[in-house]
C-alpha positions, 0 to 999 in steps of 0.5 A: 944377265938379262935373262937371269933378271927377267926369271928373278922378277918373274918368281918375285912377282909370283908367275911361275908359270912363265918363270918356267916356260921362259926357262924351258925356251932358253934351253931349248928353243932359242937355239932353234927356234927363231921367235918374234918378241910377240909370239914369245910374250903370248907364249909365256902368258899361255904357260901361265895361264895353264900353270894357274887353272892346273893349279886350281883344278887341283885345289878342287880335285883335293877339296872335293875328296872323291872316294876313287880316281874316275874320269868319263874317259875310262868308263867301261861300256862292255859290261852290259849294265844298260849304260848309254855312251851317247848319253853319258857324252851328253851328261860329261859337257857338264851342262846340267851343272849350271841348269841346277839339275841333278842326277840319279844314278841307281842300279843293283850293288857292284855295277859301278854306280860310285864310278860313275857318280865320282866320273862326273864329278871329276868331270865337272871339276875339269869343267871349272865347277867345285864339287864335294863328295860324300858317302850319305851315312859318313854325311850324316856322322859329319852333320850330327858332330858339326852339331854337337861342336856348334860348327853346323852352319859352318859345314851347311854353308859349304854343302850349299855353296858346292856346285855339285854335291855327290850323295852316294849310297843312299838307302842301305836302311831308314832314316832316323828323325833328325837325318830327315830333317838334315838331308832336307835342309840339305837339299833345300839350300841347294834347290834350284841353284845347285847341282847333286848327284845321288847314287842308290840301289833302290828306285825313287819310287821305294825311297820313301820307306827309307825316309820313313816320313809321308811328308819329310819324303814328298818333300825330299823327293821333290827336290831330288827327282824333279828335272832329274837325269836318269841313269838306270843300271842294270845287270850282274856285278862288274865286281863279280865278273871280273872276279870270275874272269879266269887269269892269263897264263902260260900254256904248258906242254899239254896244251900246246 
């Protein structure tokens, strides 16, 4: 009777986590086990405590809409693209989140600069940190209809307020004015205090074409390159060469 109590209150008072961990022990554990109240107290308050984290890290694993399931663990380090596992362990501690430093990741098409850039991200998440990703021309759609609805200091809040903000693809073609003036904005409310990863084909050094201003570029620029990590790739499309990988088959009677 007292254990049923114990599990009622526990849901009552909104600790499942303990409420399960307590369920679980009752039915496995206690038969076996022979646990002193303490340890079975520190037991239960660690239960619920990983039940509580697991819970917000889902939350911001949801919040910040990655385009593709990444995680550091599962890069591939085969395909030759000039990508550094020491460096790559160096940048997934997440230290440059807090140090408000961002991070350029910029390589030829289907070398899997999106990966990378959303592994990061999952990472940081993993590490306490809230993220939001967004592909640079669906940013600017969403910055141009906040606008348009009055709801565009709404949404440049919560750019500013993300720890780390994932711009990807940025670059296929020149800015328009007021996309200028909205990536600034952007940036300016997050230099200095947050992090952002960008992902491009093109160099730093060829962005200022594409933003298509002398001034509005410097600018830009600035804040995006200075204190920057680097991941330079380079080499042919994984894309590509996994397309060309030829399929594992069985051998038939004249190959055997």
């Amino acid at each position: 009777m007292l254990y049923q109590q114990t599990l009622e209150k526990l849901i009552a008072m909104r600790l499942p986590g303990m409420a399960e961990a307590l369920a679980r022990w009752k039915d496995t554990q206690a038969k076996s086990v022979d646990i002193n109240p303490l340890d079975l107290v520190g037991l239960l308050a660690e239960a619920e405590w990983l039940y509580r984290e697991n819970r917000k890290l889902k939350g911001r694993l949801h919040k910040a809409a990655f385009r593709q399931q990444a995680a550091i663990e599962d890069i591939d380090y085969a395909h030759h693209r000039g990508l550094l596992k020491q460096v790559v362990l160096e940048l997934s501690s997440s230290g440059w989140v807090p140090a408000a430093k961002n991070l350029i990741i910029t390589g030829p098409t289907g070398i899997g600069k999106s990966y990378l850039a959303c592994a990061f991200g999952h990472k940081a998440c993993r590490d306490g940190y809230t993220v939001v990703y967004r592909r640079v021309s669906r940013l600017f759609d969403e910055l141009a209809r906040a606008r348009a609805d009055g709801s565009i200091q709404i949404l440049q809040r919560r750019l500013a307020k993300a720890q780390v903000l994932i711009l990807d693809d940025f670059g296929p073609q020149p800015l328009t004015a007021s996309e200028r003036r909205d990536l600034l904005d952007v940036l300016e409310d997050r230099y200095g205090v947050t992090a952002t990863i960008i992902t491009s084909q093109l160099e730093p050094d060829h962005w200022h074409g594409v933003i298509a201003d002398e001034t509005l570029a410097d600018s830009i620029c600035d804040r995006l390159v200075h204190n920057a990590h680097r991941l330079k790739l380079r080499g042919e499309s994984m894309r590509k060469a996994k397309e060309a990988k030829p399929a594992l088959t069985k051998p038939t009677k004249s190959e055997k």
